[in-house]
C-alpha positions, 0 to 999 in steps of 0.5 A: 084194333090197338090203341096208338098210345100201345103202339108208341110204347112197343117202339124203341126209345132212343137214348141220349147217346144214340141223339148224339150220335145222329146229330154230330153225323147230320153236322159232318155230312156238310162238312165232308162232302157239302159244297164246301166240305173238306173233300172239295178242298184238298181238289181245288188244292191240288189244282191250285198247286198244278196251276202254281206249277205250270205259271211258274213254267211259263214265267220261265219261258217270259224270263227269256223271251225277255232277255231275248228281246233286249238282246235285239234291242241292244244290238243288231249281232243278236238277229243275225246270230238267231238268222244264222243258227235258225234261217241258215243266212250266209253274208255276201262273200262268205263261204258255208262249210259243214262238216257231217260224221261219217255214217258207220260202215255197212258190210251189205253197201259196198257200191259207195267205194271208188277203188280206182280213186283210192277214196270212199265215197261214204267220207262226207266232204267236209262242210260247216260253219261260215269263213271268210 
């Protein structure tokens, strides 16, 4: 059986340069892939930058309803604008005209003319916007 002291000697000695080159890996690897390593940096970057993007929207949106709100406090046309536009409120004693476009003429759909009356039932009536 061979002596220990033979078998240390057949192993190759490292060299300083190989010593080196092991303890400067050992030190990167936390760097780059630890808990706080270069890795999950440029991550939490990138959502702090969609976080940054998406508050920034929404700061938007707060600017208006903002100004929306103080239009309602300002005066009472603004509710009844909004009532109008979004709800379709129509004033005692007014009148509720809409005017629609035409709808494009089809070749198949000739049952929509009224020859005897000289008009085409396809031209909308005309409608709209409110007057007095």
């Amino acid at each position: 059986m061979a002596q220990p002291a033979s078998l240390l000697s057949k192993l190759p000695k490292p060299n300083l340069t190989k010593i080196l080159l092991g303890a400067l890996i050992l030190l990167q690897f936390p760097l780059w892939f630890g808990q706080g390593g270069w890795i999950r940096v440029w991550t939490l970057e990138s959502q702090i930058e969609t976080k940054q993007e998406e508050n920034e929207k929404r700061r938007l949106r707060v600017a208006e309803l903002e100004a929306e709100v103080r239009d309602f406090k300002k005066s009472s046309r603004a509710a009844e604008e909004r009532a109008r536009y979004e709800l379709g409120l129509v004033m005692p004693g007014e009148r509720f005209l809409q005017w629609a476009t035409p709808p494009r003429p089809n070749a198949t759909n000739t049952t929509n003319a009224n020859p005897a009356a000289g008009v085409d039932a396809t031209t909308p009536a005309p409608a709209g916007n409110k007057a007095q």
